[in-house]
C-alpha positions as CSV (number, residue, x, y, z in Angstrom):
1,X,0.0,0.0,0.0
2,X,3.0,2.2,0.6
3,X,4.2,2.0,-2.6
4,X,1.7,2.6,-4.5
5,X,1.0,6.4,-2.5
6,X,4.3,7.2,-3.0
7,X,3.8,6.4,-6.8
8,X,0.7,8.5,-7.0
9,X,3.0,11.2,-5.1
10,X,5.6,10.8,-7.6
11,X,3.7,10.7,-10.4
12,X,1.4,14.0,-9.4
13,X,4.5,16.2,-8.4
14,X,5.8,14.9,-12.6
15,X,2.7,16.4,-13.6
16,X,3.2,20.1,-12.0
17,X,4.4,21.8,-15.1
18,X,7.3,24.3,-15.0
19,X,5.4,27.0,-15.8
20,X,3.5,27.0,-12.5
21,X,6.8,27.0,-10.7
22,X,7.5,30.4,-12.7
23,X,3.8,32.1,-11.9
24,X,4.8,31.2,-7.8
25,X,8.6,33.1,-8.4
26,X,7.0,35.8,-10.2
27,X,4.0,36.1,-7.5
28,X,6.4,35.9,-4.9
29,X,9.1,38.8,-6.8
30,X,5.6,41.0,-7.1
31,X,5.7,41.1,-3.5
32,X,8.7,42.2,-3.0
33,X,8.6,45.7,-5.6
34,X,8.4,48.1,-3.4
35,X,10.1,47.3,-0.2
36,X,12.7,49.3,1.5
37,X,16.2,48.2,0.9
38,X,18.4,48.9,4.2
39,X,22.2,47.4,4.7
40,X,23.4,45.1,7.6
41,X,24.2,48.1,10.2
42,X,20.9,49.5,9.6
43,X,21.2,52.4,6.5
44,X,18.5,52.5,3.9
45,X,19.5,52.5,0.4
46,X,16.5,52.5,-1.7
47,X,13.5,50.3,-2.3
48,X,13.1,47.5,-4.5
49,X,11.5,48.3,-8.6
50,X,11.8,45.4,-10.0
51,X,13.8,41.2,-9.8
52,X,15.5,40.3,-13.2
53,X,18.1,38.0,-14.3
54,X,21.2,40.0,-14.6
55,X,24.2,37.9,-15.9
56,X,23.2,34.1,-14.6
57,X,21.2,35.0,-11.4
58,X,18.3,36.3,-9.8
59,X,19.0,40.5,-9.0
60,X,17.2,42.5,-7.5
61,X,16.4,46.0,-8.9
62,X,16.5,49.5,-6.5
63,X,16.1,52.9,-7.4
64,X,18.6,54.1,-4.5
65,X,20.8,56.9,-4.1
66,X,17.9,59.2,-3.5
67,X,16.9,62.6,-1.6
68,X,13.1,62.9,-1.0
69,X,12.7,61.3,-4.4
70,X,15.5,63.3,-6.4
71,X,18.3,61.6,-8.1
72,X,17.6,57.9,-8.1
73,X,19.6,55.5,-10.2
74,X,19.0,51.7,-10.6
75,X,21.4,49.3,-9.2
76,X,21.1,45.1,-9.5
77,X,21.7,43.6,-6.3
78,X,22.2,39.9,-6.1
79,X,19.7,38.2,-4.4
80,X,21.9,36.0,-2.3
81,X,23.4,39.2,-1.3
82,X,19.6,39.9,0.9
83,X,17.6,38.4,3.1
84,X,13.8,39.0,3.0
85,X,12.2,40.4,6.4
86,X,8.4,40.9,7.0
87,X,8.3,44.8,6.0
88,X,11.6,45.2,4.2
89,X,15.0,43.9,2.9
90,X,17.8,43.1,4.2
91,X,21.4,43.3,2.9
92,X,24.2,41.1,3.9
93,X,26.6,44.0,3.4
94,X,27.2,46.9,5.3
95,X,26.4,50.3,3.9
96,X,30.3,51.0,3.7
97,X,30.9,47.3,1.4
98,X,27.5,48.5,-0.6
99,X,28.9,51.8,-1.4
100,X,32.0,50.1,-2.8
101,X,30.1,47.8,-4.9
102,X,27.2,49.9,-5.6
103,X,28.5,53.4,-6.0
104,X,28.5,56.0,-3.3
105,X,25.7,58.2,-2.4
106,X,23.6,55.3,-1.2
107,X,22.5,56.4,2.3
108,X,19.3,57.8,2.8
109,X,18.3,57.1,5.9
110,X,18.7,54.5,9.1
111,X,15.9,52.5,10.2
């Protein structure tokens, strides 16, 4: 008996298509547009416009570097370089490493 649930298992996770794997990554990057983007010690950067594939992996895309709205500029971030919290991201790097890969100009506020 066994066996044959974990065929019917088997056989109904080889029936999910791919493409419904893609709608749950895109629903789930949806989410994410518009979330604040603050580094590891607590500076925000920007907020999250878009995720793309940039080179061979998932990026992130923020508008940072601004003033009340004035002089943004889009950066990729890789997303292994952030960790998703409940109201925001989080960077792995500290403002000082993200301005040296980024570009300076990135602080905006702390949180």
């Amino acid at each position: 008996m066994k066996l044959v649930q974990i065929a019917l298992i088997a056989g109904a996770a080889a029936m999910v298509s791919p493409a419904s794997a893609d709608i749950d990554a895109s629903q789930a990057d949806a989410r994410l547009i518009g979330m604040p983007i603050f580094t590891s010690d607590g500076l925000l950067i920007g907020q999250v416009t878009g995720v793309e594939i940039y080179g061979s992996s998932r990026s992130l895309v923020a508008a940072v570097g601004s003033f009340m709205g004035f002089g943004t500029r889009a950066v990729w971030i890789p997303l292994n370089w952030a960790d998703k919290e409940e109201t925001y991201i989080r960077l792995l790097i500290t403002g000082a490493q993200a301005a040296a890969f980024l570009g300076p100009g990135l602080g905006i506020g702390r949180r």
